[in-house]
C-alpha positions in Angstrom: 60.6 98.5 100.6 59.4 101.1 98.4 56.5 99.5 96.2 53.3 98.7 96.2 51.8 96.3 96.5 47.9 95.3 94.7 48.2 91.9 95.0 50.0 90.3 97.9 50.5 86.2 98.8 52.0 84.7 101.1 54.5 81.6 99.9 55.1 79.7 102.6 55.6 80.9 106.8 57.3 82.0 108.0 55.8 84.4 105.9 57.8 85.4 102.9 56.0 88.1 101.1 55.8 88.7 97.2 53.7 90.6 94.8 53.6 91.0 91.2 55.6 93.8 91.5 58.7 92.0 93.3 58.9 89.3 91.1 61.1 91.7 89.4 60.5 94.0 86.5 59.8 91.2 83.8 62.4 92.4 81.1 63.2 90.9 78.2 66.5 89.6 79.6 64.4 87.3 82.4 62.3 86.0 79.4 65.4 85.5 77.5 67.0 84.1 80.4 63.4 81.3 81.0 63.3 80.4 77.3 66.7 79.4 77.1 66.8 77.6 80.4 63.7 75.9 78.9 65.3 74.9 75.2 68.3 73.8 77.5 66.5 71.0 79.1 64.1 70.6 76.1 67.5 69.7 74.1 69.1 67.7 77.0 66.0 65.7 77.7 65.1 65.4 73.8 68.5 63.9 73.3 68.3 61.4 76.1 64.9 60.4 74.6 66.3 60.0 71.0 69.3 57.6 71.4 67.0 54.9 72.9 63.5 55.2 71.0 64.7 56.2 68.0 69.0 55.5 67.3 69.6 52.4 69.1 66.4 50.6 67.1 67.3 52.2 63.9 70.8 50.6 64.0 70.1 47.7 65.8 71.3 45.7 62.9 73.7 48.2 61.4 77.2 46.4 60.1 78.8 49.8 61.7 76.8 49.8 64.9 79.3 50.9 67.4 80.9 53.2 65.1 77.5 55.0 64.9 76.6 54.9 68.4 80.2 56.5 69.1 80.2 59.1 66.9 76.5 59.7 68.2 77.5 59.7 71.6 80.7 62.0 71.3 78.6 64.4 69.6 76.0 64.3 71.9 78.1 65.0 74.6 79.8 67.8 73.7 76.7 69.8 72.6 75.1 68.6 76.0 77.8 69.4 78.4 77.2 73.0 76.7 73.8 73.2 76.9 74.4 71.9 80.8 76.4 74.7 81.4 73.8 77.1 79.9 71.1 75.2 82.2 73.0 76.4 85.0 73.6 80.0 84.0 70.2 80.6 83.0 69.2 78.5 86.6 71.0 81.7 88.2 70.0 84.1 86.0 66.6 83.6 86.5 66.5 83.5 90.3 68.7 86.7 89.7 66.1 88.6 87.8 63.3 87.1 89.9 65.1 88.9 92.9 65.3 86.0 95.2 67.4 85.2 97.8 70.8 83.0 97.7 70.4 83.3 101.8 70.3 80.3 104.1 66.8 81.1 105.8 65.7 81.2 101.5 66.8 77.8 101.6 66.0 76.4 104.4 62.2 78.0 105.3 60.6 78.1 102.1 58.9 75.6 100.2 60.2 78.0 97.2 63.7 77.9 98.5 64.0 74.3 99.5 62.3 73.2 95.6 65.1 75.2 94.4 67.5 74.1 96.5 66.3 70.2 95.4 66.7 71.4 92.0 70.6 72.5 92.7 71.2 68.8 93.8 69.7 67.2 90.9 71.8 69.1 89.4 75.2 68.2 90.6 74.3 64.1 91.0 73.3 64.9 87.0 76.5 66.2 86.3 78.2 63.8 88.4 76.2 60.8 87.1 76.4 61.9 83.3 80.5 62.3 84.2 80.3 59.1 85.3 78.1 57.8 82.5 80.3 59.6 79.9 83.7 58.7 80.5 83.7 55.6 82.1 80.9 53.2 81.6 79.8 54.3 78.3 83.4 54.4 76.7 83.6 51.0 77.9 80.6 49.4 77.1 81.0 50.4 73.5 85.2 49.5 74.1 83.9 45.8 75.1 80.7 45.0 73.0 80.4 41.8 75.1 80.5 42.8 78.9 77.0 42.7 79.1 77.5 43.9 83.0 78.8 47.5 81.6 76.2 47.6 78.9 73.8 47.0 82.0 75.3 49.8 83.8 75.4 52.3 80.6 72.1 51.3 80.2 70.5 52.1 83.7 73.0 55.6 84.1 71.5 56.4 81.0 67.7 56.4 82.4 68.7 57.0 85.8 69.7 60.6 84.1 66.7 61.0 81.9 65.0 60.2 85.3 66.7 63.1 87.2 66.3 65.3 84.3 62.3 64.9 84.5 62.0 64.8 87.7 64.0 68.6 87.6 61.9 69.9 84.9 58.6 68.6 86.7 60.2 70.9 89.8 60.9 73.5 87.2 57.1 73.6 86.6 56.0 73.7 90.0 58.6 76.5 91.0 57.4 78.5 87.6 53.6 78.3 89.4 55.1 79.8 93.1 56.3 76.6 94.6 
């Protein structure tokens, strides 16, 4: 393939074969590319932590509660959708500059690929839960203070999320360590 090759693994059979040398050239612009992939769900998962440890109890009594909690929410969303977006460019990037494989036997016959491809679903029933989560149940929960059955819902999209978001940074670290 024309390099060398000191230290050779195998991933998974059938056999994919890597070196330190394949994983790319580690330039700046893969490092770049890891660190904000990694302040991207540092931000999203931080901000799904805040609102129920640390807003929701400080304004549990608050005359303007709702108001709060909106204004909170709106702005959460609109700096998360973004930093989603940049979750999944940098997701691309850096199996780009890793020089992996968008093939179907990638996919399908490594334990890399298949951890990867995992990660891609999380991804979309994120976006699809949070969607969900954002537009509909939470705008109504906070709409009708005393439908406790949509404040239930908001309530269990909302961890339900933070749950698929640590389960895709757990895969994150595995995939970082070779799979």
């Amino acid at each position: 393939m024309g390099f060398t090759c000191s230290s050779l693994f195998i991933i998974e059979e059938p056999a994919v074969f890597l070196c330190s040398s394949i994983f790319v050239h580690m330039t700046s612009w893969y490092y770049i590319s890891v660190w904000l992939h990694i302040v991207g769900a540092s931000f999203w998962i931080g901000g799904m932590l805040f609102l129920p440890f640390v807003l929701l109890p400080g304004i549990k009594n608050h005359p303007d509660r709702k108001n709060l909690l909106m204004a909170t929410g709106l702005k959460f969303r609109f700096y998360g959708y973004i930093v989603l977006a940049m979750l999944f460019i940098t997701g691309l990037l850096n199996i780009y500059f890793r020089g992996l494989s968008f093939s179907f036997n990638f996919f399908i016959r490594t334990r890399y690929g298949q951890l990867v491809e995992l990660k891609i679903i999380l991804f979309v029933l994120m976006i699809t839960i949070s969607l969900l989560h954002d537009l509909i149940v939470g705008r109504k929960a906070i709409e009708q203070t005393e439908n406790q059955n949509i404040k239930l819902i908001a309530s269990w999209t909302g961890r339900l999320l933070l749950l698929i978001a640590l389960i895709m940074a757990y895969i994150g670290v595995v995939i970082s360590r070779g799979g």
